[in-house]
N, C-alpha and C positions, 0 to 999 in steps of 0.2 A: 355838399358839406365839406368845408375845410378841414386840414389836422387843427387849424388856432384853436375853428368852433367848438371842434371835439375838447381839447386842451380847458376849454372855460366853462364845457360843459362838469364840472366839477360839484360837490356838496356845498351849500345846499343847493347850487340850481340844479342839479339831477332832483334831488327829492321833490322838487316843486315840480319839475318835468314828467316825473311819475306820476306824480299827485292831479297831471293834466289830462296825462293818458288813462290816469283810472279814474276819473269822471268823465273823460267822453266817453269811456267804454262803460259805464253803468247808464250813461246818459243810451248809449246807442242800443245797451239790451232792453232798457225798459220801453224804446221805444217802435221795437221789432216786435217785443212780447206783449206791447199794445194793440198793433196792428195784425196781429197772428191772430187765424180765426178758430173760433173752440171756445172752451171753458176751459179746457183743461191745463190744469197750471204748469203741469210736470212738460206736456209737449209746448206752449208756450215760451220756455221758459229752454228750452230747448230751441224753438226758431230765434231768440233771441241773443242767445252765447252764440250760437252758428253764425247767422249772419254780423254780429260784431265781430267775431274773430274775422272774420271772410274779409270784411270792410278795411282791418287793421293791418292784414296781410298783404292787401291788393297796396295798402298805403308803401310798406318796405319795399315793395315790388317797383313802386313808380317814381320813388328817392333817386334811383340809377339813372336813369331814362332823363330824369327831370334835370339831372346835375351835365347831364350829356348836351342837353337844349340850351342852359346855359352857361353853358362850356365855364364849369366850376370845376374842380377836381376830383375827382373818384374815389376816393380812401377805402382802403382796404376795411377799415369798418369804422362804421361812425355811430356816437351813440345814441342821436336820436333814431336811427334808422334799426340798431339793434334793441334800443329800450322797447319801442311799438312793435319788434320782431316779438319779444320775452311778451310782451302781454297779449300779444295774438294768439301765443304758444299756449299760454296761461289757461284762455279762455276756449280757446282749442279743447283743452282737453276737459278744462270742468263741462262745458258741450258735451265730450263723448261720454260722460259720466253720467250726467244727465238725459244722454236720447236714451243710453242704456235703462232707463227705468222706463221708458214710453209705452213701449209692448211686452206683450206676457209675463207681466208681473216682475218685473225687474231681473227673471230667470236672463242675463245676458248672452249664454250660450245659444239659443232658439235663434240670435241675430246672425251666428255666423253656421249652426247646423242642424239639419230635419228635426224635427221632432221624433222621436223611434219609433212611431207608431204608423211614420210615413215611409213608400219605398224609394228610394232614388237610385241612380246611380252609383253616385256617392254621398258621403253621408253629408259632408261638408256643402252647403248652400251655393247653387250656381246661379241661381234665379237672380233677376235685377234685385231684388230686397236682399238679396246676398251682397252681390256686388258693389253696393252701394254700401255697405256694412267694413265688406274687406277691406275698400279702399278707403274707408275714413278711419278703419281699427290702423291701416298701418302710416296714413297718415299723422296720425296721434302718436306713434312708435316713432315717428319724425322727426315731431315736434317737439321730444323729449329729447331726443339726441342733438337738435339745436339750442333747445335749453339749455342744455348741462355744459355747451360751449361757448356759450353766451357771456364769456368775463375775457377782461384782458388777460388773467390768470391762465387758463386755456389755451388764448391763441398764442402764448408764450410757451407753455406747454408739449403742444402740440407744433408750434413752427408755422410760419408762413406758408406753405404751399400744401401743409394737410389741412391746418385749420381752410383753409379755402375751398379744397376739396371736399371735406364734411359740408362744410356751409352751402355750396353748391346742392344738397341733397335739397334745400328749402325749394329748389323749383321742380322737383318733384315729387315734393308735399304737396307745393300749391297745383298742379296737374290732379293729383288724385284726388285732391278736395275736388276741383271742377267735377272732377266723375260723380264723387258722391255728392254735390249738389245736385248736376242736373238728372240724374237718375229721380234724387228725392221730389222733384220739383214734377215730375212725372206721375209717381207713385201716390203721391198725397194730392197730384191735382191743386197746388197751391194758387192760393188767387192773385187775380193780375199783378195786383202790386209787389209783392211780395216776387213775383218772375221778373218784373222789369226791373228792379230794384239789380237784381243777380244780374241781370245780363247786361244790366249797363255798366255795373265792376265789372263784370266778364271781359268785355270788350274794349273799354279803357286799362284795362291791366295789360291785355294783349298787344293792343294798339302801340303802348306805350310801351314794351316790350319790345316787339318789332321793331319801331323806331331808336329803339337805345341799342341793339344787338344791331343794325344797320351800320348807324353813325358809328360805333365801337370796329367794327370791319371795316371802316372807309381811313380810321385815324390810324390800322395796323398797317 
């Protein structure tokens, strides 16, 4: 993406821009919350924010990589790259709001410690249903602190080489999501589809990753 693009990306074509990314992302939860198996709505409805955010996230991820391949320009941020970031973030988190009502009654503490009436170690959960909890609660802690610097306002704010440095944390959001997917993908025994679906973003994100982080060391 070029600075012109960004430059034209202006009102109204941002709002029509938004207005695209938020129907393919209602379009992509209703149709994860179709194929998720159960009845039940609340986790439903929950595979279905998860994997649309995951899908939206893998997309910002492979902007870089893509502009590398055809040797386009790199901008320090561009805004279809940050708008589909903001909506990832969005649905990111209505997700964690949401799996949070899944089990024991929407009690959300039980996701991340014993019950009192069990003995551990410690009290705070170390078990995979733990870990898969930790790492998605601070993932969401993430993707709030990417949010809130998500304007040009901010990166002015804050300066070129912090604003980068914060934004840099997004790949270690997207890392701890990988944890708490495939833990989840484990725990719940999800059906085929729904794994293949994960590991072929999985792998394309990565791929595509590796390949941009390559080419970007061959042009320093």
């Amino acid at each position: 993406m070029s600075n012109t693009y960004n430059a034209r990306l202006k009102k109204p074509s941002r709002l029509i821009w938004h207005s695209a990314i938020f129907f393919t992302s209602v379009a992509l939860i209703t149709f994860f919350f179709i194929i998720a198996p159960g009845e039940k709505t609340i986790f439903k409805l929950s595979i279905g924010t998860a994997y649309a955010s995951m899908i939206l996230l893998s997309i910002t991820l492979l902007i870089g990589p893509w502009n590398i391949y055809a040797k386009n320009k790199n901008p320090l941020s561009s805004y279809p790259r940050r708008d589909i970031g903001i909506w990832a973030g969005i649905i990111g988190i209505i997700h964690i709001v949401i799996g949070l009502q899944v089990h024991f009654g929407g009690v959300f503490l039980r996701y991340f410690i014993y019950p009192p009436n069990e003995q551990h170690i410690l009290p705070i959960r170390y078990d995979l249903f733990g870990l898969a909890n930790h790492t998605g609660l601070i993932s969401g802690l993430i993707m709030i602190v990417l949010l809130a610097i998500s304007s040009d306002f901010s990166l002015r704010k804050l300066g070129v080489k912090k604003w980068k440095k914060t934004q840099r944390f997004s790949y270690l959001g997207a890392g701890l999501i990988i944890i708490h997917g495939v833990i989840y993908q484990l725990l719940e025994k999800r059906n085929m589809t729904l794994v293949l679906i994960f590991l072929t973003v999985f792998l394309i994100t990565c791929f595509a990753q590796l390949y941009g982080y390559i080419n970007h060391r061959k042009r320093i």
